[in-house]
Backbone as CSV, one residue per row, in Angstrom:
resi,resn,N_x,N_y,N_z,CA_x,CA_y,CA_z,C_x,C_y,C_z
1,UNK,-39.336,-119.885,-97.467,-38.930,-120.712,-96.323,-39.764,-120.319,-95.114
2,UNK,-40.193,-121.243,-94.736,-41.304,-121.062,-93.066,-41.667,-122.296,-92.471
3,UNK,-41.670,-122.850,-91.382,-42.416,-123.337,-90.529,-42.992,-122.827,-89.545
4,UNK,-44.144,-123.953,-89.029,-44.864,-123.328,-88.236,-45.644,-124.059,-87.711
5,UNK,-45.931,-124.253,-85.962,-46.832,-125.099,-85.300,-47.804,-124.988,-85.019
6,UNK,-49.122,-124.055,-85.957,-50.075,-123.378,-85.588,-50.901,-124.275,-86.527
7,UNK,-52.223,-124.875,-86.314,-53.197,-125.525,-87.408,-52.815,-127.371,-87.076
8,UNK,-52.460,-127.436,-86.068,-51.986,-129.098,-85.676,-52.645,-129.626,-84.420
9,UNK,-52.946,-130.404,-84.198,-54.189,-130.699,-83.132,-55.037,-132.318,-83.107
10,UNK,-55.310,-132.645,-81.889,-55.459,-133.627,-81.679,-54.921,-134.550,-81.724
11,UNK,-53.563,-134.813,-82.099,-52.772,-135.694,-82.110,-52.822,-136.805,-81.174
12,UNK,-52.705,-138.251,-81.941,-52.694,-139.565,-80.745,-51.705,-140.116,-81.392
13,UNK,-51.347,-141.289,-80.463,-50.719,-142.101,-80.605,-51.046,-143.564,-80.280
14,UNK,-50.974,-144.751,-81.634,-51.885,-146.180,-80.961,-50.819,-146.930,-81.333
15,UNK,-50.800,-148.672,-80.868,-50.032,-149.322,-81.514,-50.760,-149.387,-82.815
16,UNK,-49.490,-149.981,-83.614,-49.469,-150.657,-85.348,-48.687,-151.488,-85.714
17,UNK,-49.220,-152.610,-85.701,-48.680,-154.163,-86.529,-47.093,-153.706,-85.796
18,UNK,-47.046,-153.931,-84.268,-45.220,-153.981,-83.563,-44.752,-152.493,-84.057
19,UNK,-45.318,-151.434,-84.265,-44.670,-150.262,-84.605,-45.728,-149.148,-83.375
20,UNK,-45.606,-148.039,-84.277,-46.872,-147.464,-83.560,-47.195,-146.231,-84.821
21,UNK,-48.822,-145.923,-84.495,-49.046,-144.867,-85.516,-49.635,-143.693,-84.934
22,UNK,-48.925,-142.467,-85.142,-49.377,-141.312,-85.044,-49.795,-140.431,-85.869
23,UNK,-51.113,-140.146,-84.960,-51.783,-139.336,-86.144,-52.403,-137.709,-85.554
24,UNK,-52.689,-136.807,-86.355,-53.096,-135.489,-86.050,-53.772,-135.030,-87.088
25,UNK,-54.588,-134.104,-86.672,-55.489,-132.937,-87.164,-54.892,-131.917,-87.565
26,UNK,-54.730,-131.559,-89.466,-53.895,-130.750,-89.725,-54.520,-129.305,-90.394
27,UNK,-55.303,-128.454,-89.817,-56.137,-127.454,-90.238,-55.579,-126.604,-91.392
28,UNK,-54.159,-126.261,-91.780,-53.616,-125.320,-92.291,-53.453,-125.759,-93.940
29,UNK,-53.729,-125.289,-94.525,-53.903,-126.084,-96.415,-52.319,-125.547,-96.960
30,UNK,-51.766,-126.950,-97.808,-50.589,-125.783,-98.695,-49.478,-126.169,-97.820
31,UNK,-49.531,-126.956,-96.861,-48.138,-127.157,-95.885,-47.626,-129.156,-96.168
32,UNK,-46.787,-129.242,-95.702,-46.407,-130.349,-95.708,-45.632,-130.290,-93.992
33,UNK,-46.431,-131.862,-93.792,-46.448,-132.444,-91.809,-44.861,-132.935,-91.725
34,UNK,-44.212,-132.200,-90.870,-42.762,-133.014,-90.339,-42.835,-133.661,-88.837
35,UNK,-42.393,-134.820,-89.041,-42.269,-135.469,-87.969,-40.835,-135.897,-87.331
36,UNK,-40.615,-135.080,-85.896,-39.402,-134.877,-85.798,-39.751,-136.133,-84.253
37,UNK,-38.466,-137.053,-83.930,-38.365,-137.696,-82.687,-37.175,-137.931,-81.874
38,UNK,-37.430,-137.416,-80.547,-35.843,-136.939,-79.856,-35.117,-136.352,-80.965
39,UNK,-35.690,-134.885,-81.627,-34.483,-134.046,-82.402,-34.094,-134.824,-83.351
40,UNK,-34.648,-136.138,-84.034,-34.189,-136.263,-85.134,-35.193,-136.510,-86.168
41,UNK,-34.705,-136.293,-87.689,-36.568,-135.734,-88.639,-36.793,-137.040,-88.919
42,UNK,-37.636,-137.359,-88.259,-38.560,-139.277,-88.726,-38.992,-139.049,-90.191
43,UNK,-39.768,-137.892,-90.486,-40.458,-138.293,-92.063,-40.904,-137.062,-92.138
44,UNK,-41.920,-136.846,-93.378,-42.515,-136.179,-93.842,-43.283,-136.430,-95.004
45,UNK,-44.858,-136.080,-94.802,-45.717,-136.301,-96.113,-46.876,-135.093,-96.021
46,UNK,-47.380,-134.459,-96.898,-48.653,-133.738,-97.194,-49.800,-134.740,-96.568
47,UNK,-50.222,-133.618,-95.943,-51.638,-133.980,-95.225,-52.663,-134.855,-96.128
48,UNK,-53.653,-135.438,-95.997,-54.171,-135.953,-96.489,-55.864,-135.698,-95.933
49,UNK,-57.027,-135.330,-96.927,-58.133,-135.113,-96.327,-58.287,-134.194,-94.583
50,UNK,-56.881,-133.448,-94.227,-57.164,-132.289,-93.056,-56.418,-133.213,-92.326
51,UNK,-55.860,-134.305,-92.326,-54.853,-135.152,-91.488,-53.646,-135.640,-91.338
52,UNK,-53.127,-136.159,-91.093,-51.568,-136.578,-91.526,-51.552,-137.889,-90.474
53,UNK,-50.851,-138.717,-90.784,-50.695,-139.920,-90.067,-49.027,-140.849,-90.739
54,UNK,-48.114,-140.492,-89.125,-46.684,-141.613,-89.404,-46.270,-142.984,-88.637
55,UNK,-46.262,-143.613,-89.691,-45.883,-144.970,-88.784,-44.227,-145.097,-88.247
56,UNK,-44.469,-145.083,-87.021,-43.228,-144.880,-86.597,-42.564,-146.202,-85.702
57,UNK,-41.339,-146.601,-85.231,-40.919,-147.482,-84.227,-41.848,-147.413,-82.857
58,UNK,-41.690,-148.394,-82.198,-41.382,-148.046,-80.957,-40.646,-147.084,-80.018
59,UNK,-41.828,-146.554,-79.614,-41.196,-145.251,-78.867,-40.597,-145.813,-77.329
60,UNK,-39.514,-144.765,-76.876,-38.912,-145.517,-75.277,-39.769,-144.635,-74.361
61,UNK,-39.474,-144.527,-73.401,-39.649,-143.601,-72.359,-39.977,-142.504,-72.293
62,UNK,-38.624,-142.415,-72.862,-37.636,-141.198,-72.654,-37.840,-140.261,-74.236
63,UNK,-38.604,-140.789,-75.222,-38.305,-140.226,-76.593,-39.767,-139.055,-76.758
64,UNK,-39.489,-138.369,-77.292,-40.029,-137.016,-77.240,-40.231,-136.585,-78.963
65,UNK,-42.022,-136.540,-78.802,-42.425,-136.415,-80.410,-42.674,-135.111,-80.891
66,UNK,-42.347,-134.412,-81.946,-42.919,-132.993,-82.173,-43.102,-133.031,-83.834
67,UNK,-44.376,-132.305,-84.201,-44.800,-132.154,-85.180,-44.959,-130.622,-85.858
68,UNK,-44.442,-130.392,-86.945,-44.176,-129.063,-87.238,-44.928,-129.576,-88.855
69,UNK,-45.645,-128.008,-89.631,-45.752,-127.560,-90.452,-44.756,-126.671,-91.434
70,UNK,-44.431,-127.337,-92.243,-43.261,-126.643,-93.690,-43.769,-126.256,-95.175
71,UNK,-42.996,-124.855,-95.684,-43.171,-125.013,-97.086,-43.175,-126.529,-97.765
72,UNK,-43.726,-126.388,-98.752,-43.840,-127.971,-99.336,-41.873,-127.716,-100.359
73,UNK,-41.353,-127.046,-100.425,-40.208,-126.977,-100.943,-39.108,-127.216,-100.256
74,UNK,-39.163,-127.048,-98.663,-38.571,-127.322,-97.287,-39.002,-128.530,-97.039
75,UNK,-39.048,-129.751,-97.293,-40.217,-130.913,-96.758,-38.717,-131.468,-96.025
76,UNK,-37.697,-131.462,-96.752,-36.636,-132.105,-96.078,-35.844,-131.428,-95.425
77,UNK,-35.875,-130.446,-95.166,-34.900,-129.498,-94.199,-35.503,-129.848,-92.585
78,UNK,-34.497,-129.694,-92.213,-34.599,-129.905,-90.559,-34.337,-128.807,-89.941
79,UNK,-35.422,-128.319,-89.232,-35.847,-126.980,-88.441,-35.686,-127.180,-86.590
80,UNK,-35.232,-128.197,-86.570,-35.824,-129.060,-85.210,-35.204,-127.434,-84.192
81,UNK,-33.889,-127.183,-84.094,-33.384,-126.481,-83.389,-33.448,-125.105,-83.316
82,UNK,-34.209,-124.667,-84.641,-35.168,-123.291,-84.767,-36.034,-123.392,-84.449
83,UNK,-37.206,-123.963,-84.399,-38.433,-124.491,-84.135,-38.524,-124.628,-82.666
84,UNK,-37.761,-125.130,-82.580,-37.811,-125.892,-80.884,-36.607,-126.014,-80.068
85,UNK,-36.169,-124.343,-79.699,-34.816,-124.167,-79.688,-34.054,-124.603,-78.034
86,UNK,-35.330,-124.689,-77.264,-35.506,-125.416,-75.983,-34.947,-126.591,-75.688
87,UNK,-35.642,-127.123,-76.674,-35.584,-129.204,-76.737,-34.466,-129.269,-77.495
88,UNK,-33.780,-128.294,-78.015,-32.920,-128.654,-79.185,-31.286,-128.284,-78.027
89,UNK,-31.517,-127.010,-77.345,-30.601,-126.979,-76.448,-29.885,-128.170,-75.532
90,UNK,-31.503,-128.682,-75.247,-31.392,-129.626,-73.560,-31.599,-130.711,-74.535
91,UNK,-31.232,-131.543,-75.026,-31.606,-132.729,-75.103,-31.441,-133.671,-74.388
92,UNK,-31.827,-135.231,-74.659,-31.894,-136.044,-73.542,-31.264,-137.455,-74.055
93,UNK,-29.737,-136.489,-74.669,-28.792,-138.192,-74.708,-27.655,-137.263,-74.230
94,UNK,-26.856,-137.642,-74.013,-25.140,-137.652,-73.570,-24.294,-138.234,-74.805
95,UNK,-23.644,-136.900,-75.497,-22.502,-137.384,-76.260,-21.226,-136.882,-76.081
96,UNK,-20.447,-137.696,-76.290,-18.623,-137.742,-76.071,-18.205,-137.828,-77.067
97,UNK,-16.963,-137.153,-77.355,-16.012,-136.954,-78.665,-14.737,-136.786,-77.714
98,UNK,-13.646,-137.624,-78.440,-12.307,-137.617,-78.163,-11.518,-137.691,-79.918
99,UNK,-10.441,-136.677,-79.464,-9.566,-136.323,-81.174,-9.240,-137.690,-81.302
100,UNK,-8.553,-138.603,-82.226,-7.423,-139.667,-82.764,-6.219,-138.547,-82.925
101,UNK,-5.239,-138.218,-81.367,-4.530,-137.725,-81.445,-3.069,-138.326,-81.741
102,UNK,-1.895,-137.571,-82.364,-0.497,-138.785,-82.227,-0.157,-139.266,-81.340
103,UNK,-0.671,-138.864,-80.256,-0.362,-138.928,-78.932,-0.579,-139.976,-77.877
104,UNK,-1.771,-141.077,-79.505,-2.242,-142.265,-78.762,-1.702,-143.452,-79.899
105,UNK,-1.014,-144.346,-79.352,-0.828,-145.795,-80.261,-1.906,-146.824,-80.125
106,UNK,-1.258,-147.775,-81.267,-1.648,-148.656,-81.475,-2.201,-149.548,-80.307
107,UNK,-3.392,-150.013,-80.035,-3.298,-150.662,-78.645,-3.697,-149.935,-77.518
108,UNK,-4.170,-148.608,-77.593,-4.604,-147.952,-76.430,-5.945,-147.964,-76.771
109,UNK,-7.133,-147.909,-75.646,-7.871,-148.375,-75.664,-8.962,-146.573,-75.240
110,UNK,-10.061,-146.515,-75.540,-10.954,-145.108,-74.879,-12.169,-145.849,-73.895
111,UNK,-11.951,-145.746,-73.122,-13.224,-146.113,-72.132,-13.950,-144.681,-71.757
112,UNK,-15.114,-145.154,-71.778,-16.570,-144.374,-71.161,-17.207,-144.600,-70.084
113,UNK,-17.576,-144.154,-68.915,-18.177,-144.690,-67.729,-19.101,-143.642,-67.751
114,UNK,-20.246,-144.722,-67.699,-21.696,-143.233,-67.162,-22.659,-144.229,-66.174
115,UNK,-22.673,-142.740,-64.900,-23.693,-143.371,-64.067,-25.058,-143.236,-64.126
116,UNK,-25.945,-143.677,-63.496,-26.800,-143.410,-63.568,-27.271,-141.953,-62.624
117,UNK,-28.301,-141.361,-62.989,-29.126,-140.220,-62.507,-29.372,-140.180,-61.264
118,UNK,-28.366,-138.967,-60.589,-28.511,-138.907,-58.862,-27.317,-139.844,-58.377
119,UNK,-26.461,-140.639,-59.022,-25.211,-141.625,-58.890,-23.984,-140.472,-58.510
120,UNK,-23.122,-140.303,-57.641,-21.836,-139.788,-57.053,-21.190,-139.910,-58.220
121,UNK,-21.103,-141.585,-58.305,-19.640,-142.134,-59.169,-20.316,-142.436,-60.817
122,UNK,-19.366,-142.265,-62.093,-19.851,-143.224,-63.086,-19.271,-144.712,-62.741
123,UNK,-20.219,-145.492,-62.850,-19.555,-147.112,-62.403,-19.778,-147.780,-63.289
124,UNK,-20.512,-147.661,-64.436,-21.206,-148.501,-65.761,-20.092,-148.578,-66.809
125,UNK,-19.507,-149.268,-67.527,-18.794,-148.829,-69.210,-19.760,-149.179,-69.968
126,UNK,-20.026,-147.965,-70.411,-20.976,-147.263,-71.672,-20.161,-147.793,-73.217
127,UNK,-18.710,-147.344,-73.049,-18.233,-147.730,-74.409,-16.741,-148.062,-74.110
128,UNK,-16.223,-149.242,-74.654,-14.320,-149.927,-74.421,-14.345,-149.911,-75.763
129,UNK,-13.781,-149.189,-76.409,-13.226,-149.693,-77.958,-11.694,-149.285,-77.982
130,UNK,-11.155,-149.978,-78.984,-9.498,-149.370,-79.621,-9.815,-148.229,-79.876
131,UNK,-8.327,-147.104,-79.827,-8.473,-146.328,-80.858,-8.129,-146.487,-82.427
132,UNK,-7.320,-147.392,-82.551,-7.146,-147.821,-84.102,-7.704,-149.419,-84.166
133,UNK,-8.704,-149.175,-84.288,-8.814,-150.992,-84.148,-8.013,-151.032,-85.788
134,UNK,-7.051,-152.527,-85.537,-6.399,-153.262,-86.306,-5.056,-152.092,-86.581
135,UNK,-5.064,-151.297,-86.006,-3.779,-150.659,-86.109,-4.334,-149.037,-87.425
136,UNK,-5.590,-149.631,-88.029,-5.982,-148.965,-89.212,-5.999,-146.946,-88.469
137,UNK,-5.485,-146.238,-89.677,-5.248,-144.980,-89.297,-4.669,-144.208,-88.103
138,UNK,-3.450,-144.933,-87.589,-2.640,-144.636,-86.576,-1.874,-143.712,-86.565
139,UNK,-1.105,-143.286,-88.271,0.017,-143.724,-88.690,0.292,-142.096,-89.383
140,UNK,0.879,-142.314,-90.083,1.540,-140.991,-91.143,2.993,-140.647,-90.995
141,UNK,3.742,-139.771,-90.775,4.969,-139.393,-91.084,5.757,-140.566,-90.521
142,UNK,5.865,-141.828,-90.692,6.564,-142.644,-90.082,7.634,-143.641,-91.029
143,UNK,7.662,-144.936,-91.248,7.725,-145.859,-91.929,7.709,-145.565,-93.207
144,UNK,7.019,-145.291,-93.412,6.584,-145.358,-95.271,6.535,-143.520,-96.018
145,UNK,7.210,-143.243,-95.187,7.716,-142.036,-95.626,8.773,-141.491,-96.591
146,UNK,8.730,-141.304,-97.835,10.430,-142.054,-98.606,9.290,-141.046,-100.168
147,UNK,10.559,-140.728,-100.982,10.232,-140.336,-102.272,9.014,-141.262,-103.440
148,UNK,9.958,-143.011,-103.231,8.745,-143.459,-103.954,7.508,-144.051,-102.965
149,UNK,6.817,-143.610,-101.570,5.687,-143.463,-101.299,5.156,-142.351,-101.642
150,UNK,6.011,-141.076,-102.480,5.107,-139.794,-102.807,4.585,-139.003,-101.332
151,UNK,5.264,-139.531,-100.204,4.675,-138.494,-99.050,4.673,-138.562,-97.678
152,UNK,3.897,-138.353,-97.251,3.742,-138.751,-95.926,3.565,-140.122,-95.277
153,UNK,2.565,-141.326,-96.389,3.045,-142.615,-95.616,1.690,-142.522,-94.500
154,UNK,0.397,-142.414,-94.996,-0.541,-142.349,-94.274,-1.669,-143.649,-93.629
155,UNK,-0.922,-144.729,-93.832,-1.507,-146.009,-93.309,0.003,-146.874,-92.831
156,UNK,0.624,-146.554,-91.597,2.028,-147.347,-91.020,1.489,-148.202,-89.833
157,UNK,1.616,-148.979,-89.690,0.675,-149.397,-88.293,1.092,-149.692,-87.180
158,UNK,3.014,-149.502,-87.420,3.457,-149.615,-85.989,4.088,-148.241,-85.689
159,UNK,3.533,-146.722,-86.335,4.529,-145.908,-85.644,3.116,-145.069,-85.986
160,UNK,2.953,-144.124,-85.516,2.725,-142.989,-84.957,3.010,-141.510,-86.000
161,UNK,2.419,-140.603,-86.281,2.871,-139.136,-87.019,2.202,-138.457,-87.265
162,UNK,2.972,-137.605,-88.782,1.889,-136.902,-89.594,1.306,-138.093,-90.392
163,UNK,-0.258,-137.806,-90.040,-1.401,-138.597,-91.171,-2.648,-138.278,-90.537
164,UNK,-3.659,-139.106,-90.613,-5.102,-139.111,-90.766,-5.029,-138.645,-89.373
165,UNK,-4.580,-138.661,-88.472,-4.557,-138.202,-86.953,-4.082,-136.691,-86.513
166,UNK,-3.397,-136.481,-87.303,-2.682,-135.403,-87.173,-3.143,-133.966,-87.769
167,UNK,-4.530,-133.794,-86.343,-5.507,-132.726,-86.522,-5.574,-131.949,-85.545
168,UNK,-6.745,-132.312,-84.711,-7.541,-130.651,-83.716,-6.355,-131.189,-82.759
169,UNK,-6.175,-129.951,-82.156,-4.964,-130.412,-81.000,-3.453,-130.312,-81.267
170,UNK,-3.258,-130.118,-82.498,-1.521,-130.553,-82.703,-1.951,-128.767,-84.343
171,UNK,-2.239,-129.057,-85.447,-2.202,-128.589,-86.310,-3.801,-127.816,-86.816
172,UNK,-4.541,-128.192,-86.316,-5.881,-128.086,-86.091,-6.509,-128.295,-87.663
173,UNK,-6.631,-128.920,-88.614,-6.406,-129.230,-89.899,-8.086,-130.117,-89.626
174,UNK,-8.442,-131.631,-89.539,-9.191,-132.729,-90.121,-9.199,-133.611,-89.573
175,UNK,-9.178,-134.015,-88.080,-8.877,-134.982,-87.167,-10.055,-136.255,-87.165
176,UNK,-9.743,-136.975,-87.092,-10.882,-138.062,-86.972,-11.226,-138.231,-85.651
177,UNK,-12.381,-138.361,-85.311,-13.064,-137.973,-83.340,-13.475,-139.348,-83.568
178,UNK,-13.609,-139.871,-82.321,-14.157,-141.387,-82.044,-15.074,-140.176,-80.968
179,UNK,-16.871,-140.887,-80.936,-17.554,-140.407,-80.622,-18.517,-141.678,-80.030
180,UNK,-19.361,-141.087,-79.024,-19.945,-141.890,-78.296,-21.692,-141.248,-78.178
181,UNK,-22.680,-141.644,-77.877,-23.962,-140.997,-77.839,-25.002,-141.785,-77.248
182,UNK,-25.217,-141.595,-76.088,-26.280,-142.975,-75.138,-27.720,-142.727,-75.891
183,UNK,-28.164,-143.493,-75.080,-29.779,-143.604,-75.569,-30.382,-142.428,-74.588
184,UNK,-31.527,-142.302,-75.085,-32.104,-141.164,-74.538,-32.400,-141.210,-72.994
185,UNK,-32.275,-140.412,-72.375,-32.331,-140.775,-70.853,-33.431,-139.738,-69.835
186,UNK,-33.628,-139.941,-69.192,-34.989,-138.780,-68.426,-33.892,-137.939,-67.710
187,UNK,-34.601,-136.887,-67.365,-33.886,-135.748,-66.900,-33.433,-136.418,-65.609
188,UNK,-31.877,-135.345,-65.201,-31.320,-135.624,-64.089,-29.863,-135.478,-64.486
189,UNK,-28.948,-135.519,-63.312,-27.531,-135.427,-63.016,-26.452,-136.570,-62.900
190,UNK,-26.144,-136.663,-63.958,-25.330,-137.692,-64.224,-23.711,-137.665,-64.470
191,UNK,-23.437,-138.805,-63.532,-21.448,-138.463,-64.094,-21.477,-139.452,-64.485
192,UNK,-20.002,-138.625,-65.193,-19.128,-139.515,-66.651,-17.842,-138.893,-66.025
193,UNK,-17.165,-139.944,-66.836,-15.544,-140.605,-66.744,-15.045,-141.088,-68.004
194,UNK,-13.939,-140.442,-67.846,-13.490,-140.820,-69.430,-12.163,-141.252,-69.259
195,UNK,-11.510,-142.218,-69.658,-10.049,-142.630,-69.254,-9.749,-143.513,-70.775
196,UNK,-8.272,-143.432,-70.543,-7.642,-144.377,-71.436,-6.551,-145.329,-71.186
197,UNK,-6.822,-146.427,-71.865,-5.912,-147.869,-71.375,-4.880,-148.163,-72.407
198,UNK,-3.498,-147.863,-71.824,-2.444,-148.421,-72.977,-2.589,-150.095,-72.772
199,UNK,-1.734,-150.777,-73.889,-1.660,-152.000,-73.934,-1.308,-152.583,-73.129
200,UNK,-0.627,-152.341,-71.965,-0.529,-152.756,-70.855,-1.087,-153.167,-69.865
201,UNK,-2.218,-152.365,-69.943,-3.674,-152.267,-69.320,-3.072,-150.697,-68.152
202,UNK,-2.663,-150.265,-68.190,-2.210,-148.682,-67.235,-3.658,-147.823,-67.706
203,UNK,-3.859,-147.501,-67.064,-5.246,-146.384,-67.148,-4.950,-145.385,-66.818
204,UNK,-4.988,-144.023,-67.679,-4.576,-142.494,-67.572,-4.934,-142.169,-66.445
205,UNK,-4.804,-140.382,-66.010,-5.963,-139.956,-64.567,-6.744,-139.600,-65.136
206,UNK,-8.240,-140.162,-64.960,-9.354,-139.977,-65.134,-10.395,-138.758,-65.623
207,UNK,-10.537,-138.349,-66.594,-11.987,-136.850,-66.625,-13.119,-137.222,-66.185
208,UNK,-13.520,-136.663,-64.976,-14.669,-136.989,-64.807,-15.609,-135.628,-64.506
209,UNK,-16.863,-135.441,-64.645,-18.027,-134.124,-64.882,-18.980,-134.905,-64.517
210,UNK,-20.039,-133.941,-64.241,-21.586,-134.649,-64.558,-22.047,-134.055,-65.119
211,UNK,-22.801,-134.162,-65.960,-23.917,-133.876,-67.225,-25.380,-133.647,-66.834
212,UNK,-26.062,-132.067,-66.962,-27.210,-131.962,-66.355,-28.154,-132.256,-67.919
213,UNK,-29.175,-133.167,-67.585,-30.011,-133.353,-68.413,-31.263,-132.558,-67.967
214,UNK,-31.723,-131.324,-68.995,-32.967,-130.574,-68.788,-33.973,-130.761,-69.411
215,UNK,-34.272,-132.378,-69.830,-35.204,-132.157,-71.508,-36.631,-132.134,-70.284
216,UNK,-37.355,-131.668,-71.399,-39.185,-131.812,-70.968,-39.686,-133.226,-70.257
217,UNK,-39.766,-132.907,-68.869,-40.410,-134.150,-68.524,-41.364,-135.415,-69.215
218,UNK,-41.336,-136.489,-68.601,-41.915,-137.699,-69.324,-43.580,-137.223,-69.236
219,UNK,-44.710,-137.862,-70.075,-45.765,-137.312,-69.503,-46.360,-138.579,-68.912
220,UNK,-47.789,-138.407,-68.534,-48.080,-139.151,-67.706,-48.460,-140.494,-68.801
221,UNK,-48.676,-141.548,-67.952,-49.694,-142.164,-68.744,-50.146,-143.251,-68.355
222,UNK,-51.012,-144.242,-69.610,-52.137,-145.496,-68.763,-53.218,-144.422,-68.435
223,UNK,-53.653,-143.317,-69.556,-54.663,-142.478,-68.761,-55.849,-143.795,-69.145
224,UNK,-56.502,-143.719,-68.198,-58.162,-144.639,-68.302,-59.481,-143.996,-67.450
225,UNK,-60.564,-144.150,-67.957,-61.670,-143.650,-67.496,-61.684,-145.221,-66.337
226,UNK,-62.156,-144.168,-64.841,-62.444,-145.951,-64.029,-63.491,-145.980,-63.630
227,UNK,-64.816,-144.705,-63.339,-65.733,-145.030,-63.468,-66.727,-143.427,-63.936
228,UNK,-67.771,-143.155,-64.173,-69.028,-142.349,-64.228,-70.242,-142.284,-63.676
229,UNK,-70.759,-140.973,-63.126,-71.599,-141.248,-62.473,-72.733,-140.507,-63.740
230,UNK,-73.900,-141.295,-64.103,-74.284,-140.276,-64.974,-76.022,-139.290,-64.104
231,UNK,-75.638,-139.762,-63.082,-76.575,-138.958,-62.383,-76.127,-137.655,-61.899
232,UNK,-74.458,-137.302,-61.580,-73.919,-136.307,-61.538,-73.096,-136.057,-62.625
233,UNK,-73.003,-137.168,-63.755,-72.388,-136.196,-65.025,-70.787,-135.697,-64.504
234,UNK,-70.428,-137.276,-63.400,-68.960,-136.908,-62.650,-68.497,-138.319,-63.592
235,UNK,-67.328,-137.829,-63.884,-66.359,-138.779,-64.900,-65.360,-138.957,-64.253
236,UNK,-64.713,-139.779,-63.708,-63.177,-140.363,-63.000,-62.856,-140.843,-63.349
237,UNK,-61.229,-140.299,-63.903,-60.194,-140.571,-64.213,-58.591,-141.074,-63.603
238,UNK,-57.778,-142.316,-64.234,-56.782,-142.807,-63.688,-55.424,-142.728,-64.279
239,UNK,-54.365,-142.635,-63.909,-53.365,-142.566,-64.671,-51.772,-142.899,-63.668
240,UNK,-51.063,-143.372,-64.603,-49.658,-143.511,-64.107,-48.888,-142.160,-63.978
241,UNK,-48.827,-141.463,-62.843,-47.883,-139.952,-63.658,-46.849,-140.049,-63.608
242,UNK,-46.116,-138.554,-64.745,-45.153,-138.454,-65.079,-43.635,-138.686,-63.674
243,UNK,-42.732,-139.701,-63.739,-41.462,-139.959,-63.237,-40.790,-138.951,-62.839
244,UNK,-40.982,-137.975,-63.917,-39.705,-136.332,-63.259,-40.536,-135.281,-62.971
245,UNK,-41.836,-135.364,-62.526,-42.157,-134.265,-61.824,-43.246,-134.717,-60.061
């Protein structure tokens, strides 16, 4: 078992047929190229003739490419957060997890508010969903609780108990989390708000934090040559720079 970012070089990036292709210079023999994006493993293939080349999506902004060298027996293991324990710390999305506690019925609703970067307030909804949409996994020690259900009665949809809910927080057992995860975002200080709406429409008191995003600045780009002088062998260069620095 080993990786390693040493023997990788020159790497570009061009469009490809609405995608894009990246490619690099892979000096090290005997390894197989991982291609990891915003912390998650895009692919992997053995170099080819000292190179490696992945066709990948459209990249955003905000998305952040890294290329690592692996045993060829490791090709599918994901190293991202050993490797790159920095980028793997700070990343650059915002995720939320709330339990499916008994504590919430049928009809209550989880809202998400996130502001934008340098924003006081969250004012945006990021995410409104049920917590049981259709009533599905609400339920357990309720209704259908009786000798010939054999038990607990783990799908009731108008009451509330022991069942699929009845985890972190109460018994600490297997809870089902409703989870949330934005798109990747550039560094900066952001609040969130988290509330919940019974059927009534009543809205809890509010959690609200802000979330420091530390990932690696955007880099620059639109680099272009704009003119040369070849009598002084002076080359000038143009570019859009990087947003967070």
């Amino acid at each position: 078992m080993g990786y390693t970012t040493d023997g990788i070089s020159n790497a570009t990036i061009t469009p490809f047929e609405g995608s894009i292709a990246l490619r690099a210079i892979v000096e090290t023999s005997g390894k197989i190229a991982q291609c990891y994006v915003s912390g998650e493993l895009a692919g992997y293939q053995s170099p080819c003739d000292g190179s490696v080349e992945f066709i990948l999506p459209e990249l955003s902004a905000t998305d952040l490419v890294f290329l690592l060298l692996v045993d060829p027996q490791d090709a599918g293991c994901d190293y991202f957060s050993d490797a790159f324990p920095i980028n793997s710390d700070w990343g650059n999305r915002i995720s939320v997890a709330l339990p499916q506690l008994t504590s919430y019925l049928p009809g209550d609703r989880w809202r998400v508010y996130l502001g934008h970067a340098g924003q006081e307030t969250a004012d945006e909804i990021a995410i409104d969903r049920e917590f049981y949409l259709g009533s599905r996994r609400c339920c357990g020690f309720g209704m259908d609780f009786s000798a010939a259900s054999g038990g607990f009665g783990f799908d009731v949809s108008d009451c509330a108990g022991l069942g699929l809910n009845f985890g972190l927080g109460e018994f600490g057992m297997d809870c089902h989390m409703l989870t949330f995860t934005s798109q990747p975002l550039p560094p900066g200080q952001y609040p969130l708000k988290v509330e919940i709406i019974d059927r009534y429409g009543n809205a809890s008191v509010p959690t609200e934090t802000v979330v420091s995003l530390r990932t690696c600045p955007r880099p620059a780009r639109e680099l272009a040559i704009t003119a040369f002088d070849q009598s002084t062998d002076t080359l000038e260069l143009s570019w859009t720079p990087s947003e967070d620095i």
